[in-house]
Each structure stands twice: as C-alpha cells, then as structure tokens.
N, C-alpha and C positions, 0 to 999 in steps of 0.2 A: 654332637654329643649334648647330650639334653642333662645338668644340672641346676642342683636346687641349694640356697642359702638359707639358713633358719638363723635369724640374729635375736637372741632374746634380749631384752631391754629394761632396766631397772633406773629411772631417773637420770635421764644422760642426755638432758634439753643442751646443754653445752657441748656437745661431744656429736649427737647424731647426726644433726643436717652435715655434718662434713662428712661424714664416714657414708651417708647415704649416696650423697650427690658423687663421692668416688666410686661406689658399684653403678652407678648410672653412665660415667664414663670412661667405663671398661670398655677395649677394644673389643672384647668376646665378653659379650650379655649374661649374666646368668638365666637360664629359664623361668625361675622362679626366684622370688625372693620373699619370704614371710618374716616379719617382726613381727615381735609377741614383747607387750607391753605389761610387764609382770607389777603391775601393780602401783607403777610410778604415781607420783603427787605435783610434779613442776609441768612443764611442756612438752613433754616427748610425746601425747598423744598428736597431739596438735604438728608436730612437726611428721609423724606417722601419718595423719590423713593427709598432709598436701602431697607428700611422695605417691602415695596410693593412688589418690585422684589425679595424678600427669603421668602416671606408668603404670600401664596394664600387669605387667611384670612382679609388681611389689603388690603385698598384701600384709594386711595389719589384722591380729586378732590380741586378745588380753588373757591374759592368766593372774592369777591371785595366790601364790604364796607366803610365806613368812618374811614379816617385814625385816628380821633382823637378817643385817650384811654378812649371811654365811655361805662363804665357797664351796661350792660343786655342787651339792643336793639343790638350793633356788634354781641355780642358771641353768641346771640338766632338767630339772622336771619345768620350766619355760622350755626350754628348747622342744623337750615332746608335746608340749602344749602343741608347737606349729607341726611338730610331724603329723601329729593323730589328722593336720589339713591335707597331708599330700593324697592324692587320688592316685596314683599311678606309681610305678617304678622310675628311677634317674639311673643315669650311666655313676653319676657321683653326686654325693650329700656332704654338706657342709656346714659348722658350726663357727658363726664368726659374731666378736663382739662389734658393741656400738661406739667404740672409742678407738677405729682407727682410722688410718688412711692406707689405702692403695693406692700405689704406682697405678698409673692406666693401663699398661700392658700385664695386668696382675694375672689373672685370668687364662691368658691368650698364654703365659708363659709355663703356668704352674699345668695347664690343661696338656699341653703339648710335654712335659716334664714327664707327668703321673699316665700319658699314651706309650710313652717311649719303651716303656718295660709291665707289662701286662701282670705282672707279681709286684708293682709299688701299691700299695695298698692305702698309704696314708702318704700328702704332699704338701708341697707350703714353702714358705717365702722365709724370713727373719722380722722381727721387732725390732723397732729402735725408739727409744726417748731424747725427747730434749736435754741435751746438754750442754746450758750457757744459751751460746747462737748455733750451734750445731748439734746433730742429731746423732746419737751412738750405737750402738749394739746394747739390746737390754741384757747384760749377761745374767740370767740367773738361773741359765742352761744351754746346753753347748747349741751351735749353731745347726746341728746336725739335726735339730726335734723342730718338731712342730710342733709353735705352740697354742693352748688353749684359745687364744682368741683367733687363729686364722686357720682351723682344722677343715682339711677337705677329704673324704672318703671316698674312694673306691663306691662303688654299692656293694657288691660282694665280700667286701673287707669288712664292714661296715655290721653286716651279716655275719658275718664269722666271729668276730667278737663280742657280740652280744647289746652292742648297740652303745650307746653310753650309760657309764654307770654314776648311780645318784648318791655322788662321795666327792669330795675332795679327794684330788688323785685321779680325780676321770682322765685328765689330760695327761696320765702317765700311763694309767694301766693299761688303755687304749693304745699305746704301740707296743707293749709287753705285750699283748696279747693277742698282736694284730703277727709281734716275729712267733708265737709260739703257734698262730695256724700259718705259717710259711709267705706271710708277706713282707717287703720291704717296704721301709722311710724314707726318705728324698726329700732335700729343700733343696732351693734356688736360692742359694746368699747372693746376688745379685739383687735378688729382691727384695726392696727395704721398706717395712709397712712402719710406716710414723705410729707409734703407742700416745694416745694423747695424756690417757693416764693409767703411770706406771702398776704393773704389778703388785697385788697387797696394801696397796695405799689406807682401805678402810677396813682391811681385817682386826679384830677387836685378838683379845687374849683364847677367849673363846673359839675362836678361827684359828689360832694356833696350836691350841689343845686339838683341833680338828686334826692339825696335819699329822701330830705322831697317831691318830685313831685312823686316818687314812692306810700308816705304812703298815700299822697292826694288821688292817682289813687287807692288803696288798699281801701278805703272807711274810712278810721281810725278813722277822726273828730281829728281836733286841740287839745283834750288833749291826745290824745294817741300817735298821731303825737310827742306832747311836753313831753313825757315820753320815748317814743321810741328814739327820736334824743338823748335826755341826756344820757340815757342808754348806745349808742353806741360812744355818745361824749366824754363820762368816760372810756369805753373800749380801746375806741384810744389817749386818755388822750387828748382832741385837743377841749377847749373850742369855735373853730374856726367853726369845725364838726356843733357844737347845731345851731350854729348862722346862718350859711351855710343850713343845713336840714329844720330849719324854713321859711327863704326867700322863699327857693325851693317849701314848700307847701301852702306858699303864693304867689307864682305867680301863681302855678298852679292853685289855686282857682282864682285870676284875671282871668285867660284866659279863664278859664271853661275847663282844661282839660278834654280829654274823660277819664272816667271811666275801668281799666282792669277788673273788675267783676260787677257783678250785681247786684242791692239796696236790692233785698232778701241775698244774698249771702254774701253785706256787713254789712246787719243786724247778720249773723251769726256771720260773721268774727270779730267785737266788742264783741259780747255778749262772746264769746270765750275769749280773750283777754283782755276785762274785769274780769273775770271770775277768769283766772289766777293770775293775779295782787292782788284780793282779795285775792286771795289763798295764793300766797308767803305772804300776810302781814297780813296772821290770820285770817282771814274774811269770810272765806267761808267753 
C-alpha cells in the first residue's frame, strides 16, 4: 500500500526533530513524506534539510502565508502547497502535524485498521498531552474522531469530500462529509500519539471569532452553533470562548459568508447532529 504524509510546518524548531525521527521509525514507512515550511523564522528549515538529506522518503518544500496564528485556512492552504508535489495517486493521504509523537507500530496498525473494511474512509490513533509526569487523553472530543493533527484518508474518501476545506472546521467537516457520501471513522484508542503541544494554545480572540464563523459556514443554525460553542467553552473552561464563537457566527451571518458545503449536505449535517444530542440525553 503506497501512502503519502503532508506535514505543514509553521515554527516548530522544538517540536519537529522528534515528531520526524518518529515517522522514520515506523515499522511500515510512509511512501512519501513532504513538509511544507510555511513561512517559519526559528529552525525548522534546518532541521527539514537534515531529514531530507538521510531519507530519500521525506521532502521539504516552503509556502508563504499569513503570519497571523489563524486555524484552518494557514495549515490547509500549507498542506496543498505539498499536494500540488504529488505526481502520482496513493492508496491513502495524510495530514499530520509537527508536534507529535508516534508509537512505532502507528502506521503498520492504523494501515491494517482502515484495510479491514474497505468503506472506513477516514483512520487514526488518539492524542494525549502531558499531565504532571503522565500522559492523558486530550479530551476536547470524544475518542471516536480523528483528530486534526493525525488525519489519514482513504484516496477515494479523500475524493468524495472535496479534499480539505480552508476553514476552521476542516477537521470536522471532513468526517461530516466523509458519513454523508457513505464512509466510515475508526480509531485505534490503543493508539496513544504524545501532543507536545496542546490544542488552541496560541489562538488569539480573533481564532475564536473564527470558530462560531466556522459553525455558521458548516450550515449548523444558531442553536447548535449555541450548544456547540458552550460545549467547547466548558472544555476550555473559558466563558470568554461562548461569547467569542457566538459574535463569530453572527457576523458571519451579517456578511453572508459563503457556505463550505452544500444546503442538501447541511441538511444532512443537522439532522446528524441532532440526532446525536437526542441520543446522549435519552431521546432517541
């Protein structure tokens, strides 16, 4: 099975060489591996050429976007930076940041996972951060998703949804949309990839307003939007989050942002999401 990893990279001299030197010793090699050096100012170039030059496998190119730390739109338009390199088709594509660790058998285990049922479309491991001296469950979503920084595609899944979209929210909409053309999610919670660093760490107020303009763009409708921001504003314990994510999808509704999916597909995406919500609270 021939797969490809596109890691884009934004100032992560402290973070990369480990995160690299763990896809070097994978039991099952990636095919390809490209980072995309979006722009950084510290060391990560430099630690990018010495991997490149002792492995045939890895390949370093640079992108130049907006210096300000905004999620989704930077790290998605880096990641197509390295696609526009691939020459050929993979069995599966991958989006994985510069700030983790793999288990060694990460690969060999998630590979054999996403074979096992020819309809999983999207696969993957769990995150976990440092806690104290031990290492935890990052919860800021159930252990069932795959998240953002260890996404592995199908190719044809990959296909079917439109590729990723350059939003905040790509790392949701992408399995929304991945069950509305009929594929399945799968992790291995046996699989525990170390987060060196957490979640949102360097999101500004502006990155917040981002995420209620995400749920607007997701189709959600203001009460889910208003369930979804609490949810995540209780997560980050940060009553500032709810207030923030609301503004955000009320401007977006002034302006008429465009839409990242489509009125049938947001019809899916509610009736799902509803669906669930009833479930957790006995209803369905």
């Amino acid at each position: 099975m021939d797969f490809c990893i596109i890691i884009p990279v934004y100032n992560e001299e402290a973070y990369l060489e480990r995160a690299l030197q763990s896809f070097v010793d994978q039991t099952v090699i990636p095919t390809k591996i490209i980072v995309v050096n979006d722009g950084s100012t510290d060391g990560t170039q430099k630690i990018i050429n010495s991997f490149s030059e002792k492995h045939a496998f890895i390949e370093g190119t640079t992108s130049h976007s907006t210096n300000l730390h905004e999620p989704g739109s930077k790290v998605v338009n880096a990641f197509y930076t390295g696609y526009k390199l691939l020459d050929s088709r993979f069995d599966f594509i991958g989006k994985f940041d510069a700030d983790i660790i793999l288990p060694p058998d990460y690969f060999e285990k998630v590979l054999a996972l996403i074979s096992s049922d020819e309809k999983i479309g999207i696969a993957g491991g769990n995150l976990y951060i440092q806690k104290g001296n031990d290492w935890g469950f990052e919860a800021i979503s159930k252990k069932t998703k795959v998240r953002g920084p260890i996404k592995l595609y199908r190719w044809d899944c990959f296909k079917d949804i439109g590729g990723l979209k350059k939003s905040i929210g790509w790392d949701t909409v992408d399995e929304l949309l991945a069950q509305y053309h009929g594929w399945k999610i799968k992790t291995d919670t046996s699989l525990h990839v170390k987060h060196l660093k957490p979640t949102g760490e360097a999101y500004s107020s502006a990155a917040r307003f981002k995420q209620g303009e995400a749920f607007y763009k997701m189709r959600y409708g203001f009460w889910l939007t208003f369930i979804a921001s609490g949810k995540l504003a209780s997560q980050k314990r940060s009553f500032r989050f709810f207030l923030d994510s609301l503004r955000g999808y009320k401007k977006a509704k002034e302006e008429n942002s465009d839409f990242i999916i489509s009125d049938e597909e947001g019809s899916f995406v509610r009736k799902l999401r509803w669906n669930n919500i009833l479930r957790k609270i006995g209803l369905r």
